[in-house]
C-alpha positions as a printed NumPy array, in Angstrom:
array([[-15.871,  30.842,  47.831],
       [-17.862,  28.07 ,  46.14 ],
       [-20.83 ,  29.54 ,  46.552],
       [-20.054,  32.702,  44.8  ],
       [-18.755,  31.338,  41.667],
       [-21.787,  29.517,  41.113],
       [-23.83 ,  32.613,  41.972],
       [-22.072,  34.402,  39.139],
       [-21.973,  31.365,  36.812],
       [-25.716,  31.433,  37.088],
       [-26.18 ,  35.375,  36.96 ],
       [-24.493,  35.393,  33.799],
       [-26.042,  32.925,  32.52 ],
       [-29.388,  34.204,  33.586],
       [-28.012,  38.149,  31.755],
       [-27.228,  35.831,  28.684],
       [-30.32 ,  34.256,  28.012],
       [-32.252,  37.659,  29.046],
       [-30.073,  38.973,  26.449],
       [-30.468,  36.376,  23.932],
       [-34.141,  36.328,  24.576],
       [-34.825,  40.192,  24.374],
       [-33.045,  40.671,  21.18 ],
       [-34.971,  38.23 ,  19.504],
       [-38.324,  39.275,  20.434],
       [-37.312,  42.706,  18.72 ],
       [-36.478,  41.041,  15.754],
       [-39.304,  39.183,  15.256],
       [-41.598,  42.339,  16.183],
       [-39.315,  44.713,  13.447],
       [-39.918,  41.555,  11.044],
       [-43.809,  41.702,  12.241],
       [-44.172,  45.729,  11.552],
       [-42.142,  45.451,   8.325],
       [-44.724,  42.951,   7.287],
       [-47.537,  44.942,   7.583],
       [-46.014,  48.089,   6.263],
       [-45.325,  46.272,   3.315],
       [-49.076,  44.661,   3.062],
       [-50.324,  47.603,   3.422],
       [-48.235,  49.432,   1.003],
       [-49.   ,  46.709,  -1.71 ],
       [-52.502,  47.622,  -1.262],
       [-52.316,  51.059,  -1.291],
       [-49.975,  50.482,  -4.954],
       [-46.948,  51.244,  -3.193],
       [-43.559,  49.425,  -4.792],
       [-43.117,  46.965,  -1.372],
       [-39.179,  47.131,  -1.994],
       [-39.237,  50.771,  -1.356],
       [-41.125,  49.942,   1.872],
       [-38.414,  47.289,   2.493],
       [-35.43 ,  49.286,   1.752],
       [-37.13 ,  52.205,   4.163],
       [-36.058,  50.077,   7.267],
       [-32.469,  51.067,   6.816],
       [-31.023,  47.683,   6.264],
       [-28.366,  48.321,   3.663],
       [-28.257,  45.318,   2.401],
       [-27.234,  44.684,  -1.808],
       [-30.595,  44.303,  -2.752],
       [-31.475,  47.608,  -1.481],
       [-28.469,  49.064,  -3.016],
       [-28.714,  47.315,  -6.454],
       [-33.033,  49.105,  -5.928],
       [-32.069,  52.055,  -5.414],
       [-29.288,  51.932,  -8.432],
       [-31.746,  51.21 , -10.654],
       [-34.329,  54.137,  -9.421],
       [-31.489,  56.565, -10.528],
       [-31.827,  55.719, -14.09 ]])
């Protein structure tokens, strides 16, 4: 009986750190791609707040950008 709680103590621990773990290695690649798709746009003359605001994170400073692009 013993023995099984600790085997699921540790599997969940093991699913929460694999968890942890995973979802933070897509962050930092989204944050990575984002990056360069906004390098590259300055280059290319692009406005990199459009490029930004294109990742669908509806945050207010992409609201309050794309307010102000209705004028």
């Amino acid at each position: 009986m013993k023995a099984e709680f600790i085997t699921s103590i540790v599997g969940a621990v093991i699913v929460l750190v694999t968890t942890a773990l995973c979802i933070t290695h897509y962050n930092l690649q989204r944050d990575l791609a984002m990056k360069s798709n906004i390098e590259s746009a300055i280059v290319k003359g692009i406005d990199p707040m459009s490029v930004r605001c294109a990742y669908g994170t509806s945050d207010t400073v992409c609201v309050v950008y794309t307010a102000n692009l209705k004028k």
